[in-house]
N, C-alpha and C positions, 0 to 999 in steps of 0.2 A: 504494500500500500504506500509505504514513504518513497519508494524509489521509484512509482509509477509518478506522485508529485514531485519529484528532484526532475525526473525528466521533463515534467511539464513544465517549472521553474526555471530551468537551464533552456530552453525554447523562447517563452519568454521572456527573459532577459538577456537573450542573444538576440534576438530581434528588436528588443528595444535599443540596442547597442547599436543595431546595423541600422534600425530607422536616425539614431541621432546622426550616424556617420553620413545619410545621405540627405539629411537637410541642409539648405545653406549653409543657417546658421548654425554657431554650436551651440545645443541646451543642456545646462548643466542638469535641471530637475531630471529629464528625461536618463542622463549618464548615470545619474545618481540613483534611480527607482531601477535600473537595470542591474544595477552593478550588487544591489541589495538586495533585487532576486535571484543572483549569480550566487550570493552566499547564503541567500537564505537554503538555497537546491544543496548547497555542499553541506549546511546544517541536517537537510532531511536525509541527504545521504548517510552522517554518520549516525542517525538516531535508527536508518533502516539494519546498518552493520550492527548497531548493538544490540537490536533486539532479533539480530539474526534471523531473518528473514527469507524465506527461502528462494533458489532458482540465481540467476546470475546477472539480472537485471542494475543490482545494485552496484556491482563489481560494473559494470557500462556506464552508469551515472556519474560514479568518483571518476572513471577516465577520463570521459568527455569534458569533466568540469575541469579537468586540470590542463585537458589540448586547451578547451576555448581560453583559460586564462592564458597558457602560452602565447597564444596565437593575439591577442591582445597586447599582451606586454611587448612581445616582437612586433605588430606592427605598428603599434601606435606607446610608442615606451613612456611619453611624460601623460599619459590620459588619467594616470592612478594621481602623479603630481596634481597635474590641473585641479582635481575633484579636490583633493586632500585642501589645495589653496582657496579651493573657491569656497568650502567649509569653514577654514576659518576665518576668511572674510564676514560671514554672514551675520 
């Protein structure tokens, strides 16, 4: 049940990543509610490992969470900076 929401989660907040990426401008709220369903998906992920859950679904969720964060940090390296700054501005 948690790793069928961590994959909906990590969906969701890959495409709100990919929608900010393809607006003009840049929206931080938009980076921000993505980025916090990116961790929330790695939250449900580990709460599915500890209550051990069966079939290997879960084991594909923690993957995927950690390509897409790669793949983020590789392409766009200061986007974790950006958020971090535009937080404590606020």
């Amino acid at each position: 049940m948690f790793s069928k929401y961590s994959i909906g989660l990590i969906i969701l907040g890959s495409l709100l990543l990919m929608l900010n990426r393809l607006i003009s401008g840049y929206s931080e709220p938009l980076a921000l509610i993505g980025f916090l369903l990116l961790f929330a998906a790695a939250g449900t992920v580990f709460i599915a490992l500890l209550k051990r859950e069966p079939g290997q679904l879960k084991v594909w969720s923690l993957s995927v969470f950690f390509v897409i964060l790669f793949v983020i940090t590789w392409a766009e390296p200061f986007e974790i900076l950006r958020m971090m700054t535009w937080l404590k501005n606020i």
